[in-house]
N, C-alpha and C positions, 0 to 999 in steps of 0.2 A: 177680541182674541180669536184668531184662529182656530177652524175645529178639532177637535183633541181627542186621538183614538190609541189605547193602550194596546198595544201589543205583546199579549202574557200568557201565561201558565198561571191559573188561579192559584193553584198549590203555591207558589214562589213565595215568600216574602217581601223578596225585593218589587215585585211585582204589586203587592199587597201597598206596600210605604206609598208607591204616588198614586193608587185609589184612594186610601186614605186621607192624602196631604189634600187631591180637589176635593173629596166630601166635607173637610174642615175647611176649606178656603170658598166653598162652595161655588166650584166649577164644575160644569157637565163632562162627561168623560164617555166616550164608547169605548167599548173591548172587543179587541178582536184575538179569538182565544187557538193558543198551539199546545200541543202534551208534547212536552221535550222528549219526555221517554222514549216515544214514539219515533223522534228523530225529525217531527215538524221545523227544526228550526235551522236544520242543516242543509235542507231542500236548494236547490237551483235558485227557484223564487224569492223565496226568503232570504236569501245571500247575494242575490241578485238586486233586491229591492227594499227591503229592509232593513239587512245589519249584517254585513260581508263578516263580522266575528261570528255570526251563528249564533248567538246570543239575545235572550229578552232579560229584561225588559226594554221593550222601547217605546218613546215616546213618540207617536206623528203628531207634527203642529203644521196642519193641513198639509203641503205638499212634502215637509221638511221632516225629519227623522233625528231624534236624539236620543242615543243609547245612555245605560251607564243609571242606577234608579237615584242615585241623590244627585247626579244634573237634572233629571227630568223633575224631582222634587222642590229642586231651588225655582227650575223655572215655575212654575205652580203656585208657588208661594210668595214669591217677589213681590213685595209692596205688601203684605199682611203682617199681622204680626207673630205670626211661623219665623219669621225672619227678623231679630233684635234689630234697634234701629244703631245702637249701640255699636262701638267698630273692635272694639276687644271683646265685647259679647258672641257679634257676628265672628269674629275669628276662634274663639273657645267653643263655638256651634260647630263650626267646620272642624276641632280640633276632634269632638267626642264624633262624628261624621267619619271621619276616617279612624279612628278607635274602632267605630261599627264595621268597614270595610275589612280593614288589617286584624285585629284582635277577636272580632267577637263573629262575625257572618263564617269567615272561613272553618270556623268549629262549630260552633252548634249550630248553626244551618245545615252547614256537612255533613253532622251526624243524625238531623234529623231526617237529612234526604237518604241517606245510608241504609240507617233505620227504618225508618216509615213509611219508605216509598219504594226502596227497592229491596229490603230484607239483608239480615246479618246474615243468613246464610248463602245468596250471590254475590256478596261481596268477593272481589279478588283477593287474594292472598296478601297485594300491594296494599290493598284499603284497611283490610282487618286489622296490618302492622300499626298503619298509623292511630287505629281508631283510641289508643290508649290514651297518647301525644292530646291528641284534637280531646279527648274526653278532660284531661287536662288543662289545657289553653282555654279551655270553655268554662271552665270552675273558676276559673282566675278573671276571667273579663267577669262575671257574673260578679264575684267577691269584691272587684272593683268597684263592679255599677251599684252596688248594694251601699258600699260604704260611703259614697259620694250623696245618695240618698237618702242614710241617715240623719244625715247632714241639711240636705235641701229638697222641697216636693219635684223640682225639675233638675233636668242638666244643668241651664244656662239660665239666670235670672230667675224671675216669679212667676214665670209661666209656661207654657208650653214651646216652645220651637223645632224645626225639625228635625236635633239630634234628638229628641224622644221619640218623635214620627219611624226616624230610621232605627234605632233602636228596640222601638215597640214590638217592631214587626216580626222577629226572632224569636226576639224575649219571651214574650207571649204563649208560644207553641213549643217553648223551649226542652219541656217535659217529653214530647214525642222523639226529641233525641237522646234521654235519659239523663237529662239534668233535671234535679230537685230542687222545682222551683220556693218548696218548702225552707230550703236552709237558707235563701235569701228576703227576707220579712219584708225589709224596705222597698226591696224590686215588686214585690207581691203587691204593695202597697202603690207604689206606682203605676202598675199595670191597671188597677180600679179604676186611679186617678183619670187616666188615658181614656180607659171603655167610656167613662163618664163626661168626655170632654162632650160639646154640645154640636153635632152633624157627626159623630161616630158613626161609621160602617163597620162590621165584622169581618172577619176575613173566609173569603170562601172556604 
C-alpha cells in the first residue's frame, strides 16, 4: 500500500475515525496537522492541493487525495474484518454510516464544536436559534443508538465494524456538547467495549 498521510485537526472526530480505523487494522499513518479555527484549511495551498472544499479530513494515498472520513475509513479497512464479509451486513454497516453522517455528526459534533471550541457566548445569534433543534436531534440519534444496543454488543453482527468506528468517534466526547451520556447505559456500555478493542488509540 501506498504511504498514508492524514490530513486533520486532531480536535475533529471525523478526523479521529480513520486514525483509529489504521490502528485497529494496523496500518502506519502520518499526520499532517491544520487548526481549522485558524482558517488553515481555506489557504490558496490547501485548496490548491489538498481539497478545493476546504475541508479535512483528508486522506493522501501517496500522490492521490480522498476526502469525506467514512471513504477514507472504508478504504483502510477493505479486506479486514471492520468490513462484514456478508452483503446485507456490509449494507446495514453503510446504513448506520450514513445514520452517523445525516442524523448524529450534524448535532452533536455541532454542538460540541459550538460548545467546546468556540464558546456559547460567540456564537451568532443564527447558531444559538438552532442550538435547541440540534440539542434535540442529538437525544433522538443517541435514544436510537442505545436501544439498538440493548438489544446487541455492536451495530452490525458480533463484532465490531466501522459503523461503531464512525459512530464511536462523537459518541464518545459527546458530553462536551452537553449530552448526558448518563441517560444512555447501553451506549456507555459500548463505548468500554470500543476503548477495549485490542490496537485502540485515544483521541487527541
Amino acid at each position: 500500500m501506498a504511504d498514508l498521510t492524514l490530513h486533520e485537526d486532531p480536535r475533529s472526530g471525523n478526523c479521529y475515525k480513520i486514525k483509529l480505523t489504521a490502528a485497529l487494522v494496523g496500518l502506519p499513518l502520518e499526520t499532517r496537522q491544520y487548526d481549522i479555527l485558524a482558517g488553515e484549511t481555506r489557504t490558496p495551498e490547501f485548496l490548491g492541493s489538498v481539497n478545493p472544499n476546504g475541508r479535512i479530513p483528508v486522506l493522501q494515498i501517496g500522490a492521490r487525495f480522498l476526502p469525506e472520513s467514512n471513504a477514507a475509513c472504508w478504504y483502510l479497512a477493505e479486506g479486514s474484518p471492520l468490513i462484514p464479509g456478508n452483503r446485507f451486513d456490509q449494507a446495514d454497516m453503510l446504513r448506520w454510516m450514513f445514520f452517523e453522517q445525516y442524523s448524529h455528526e450534524p448535532n452533536i459534533a455541532t454542538m460540541r464544536f459550538w460548545l467546546h471550541f468556540v464558546g456559547e457566548a460567540k456564537l451568532s445569534p443564527q447558531q444559538k436559534a438552532q442550538m435547541m433543534a440540534k440539542r434535540i436531534a442529538g437525544c433522538e440519534a443517541l435514544k436510537l443508538m442505545d436501544g439498538h444496543l440493548a438489544q446487541s454488543g455492536w451495530f452490525v453482527g458480533d463484532g465490531p465494524t466501522l459503523a461503531d468506528i464512525a459512530l464511536f468517534a462523537y459518541t464518545h466526547v459527546a458530553e462536551d456538547g452537553g449530552f448526558a451520556l448518563s441517560d444512555y447505559p447501553a451506549v456507555e456500555r459500548w463505548i468500554e467495549r470500543v476503548k477495549a478493542l485490542p490496537g485502540f488509540v485515544a483521541m487527541a
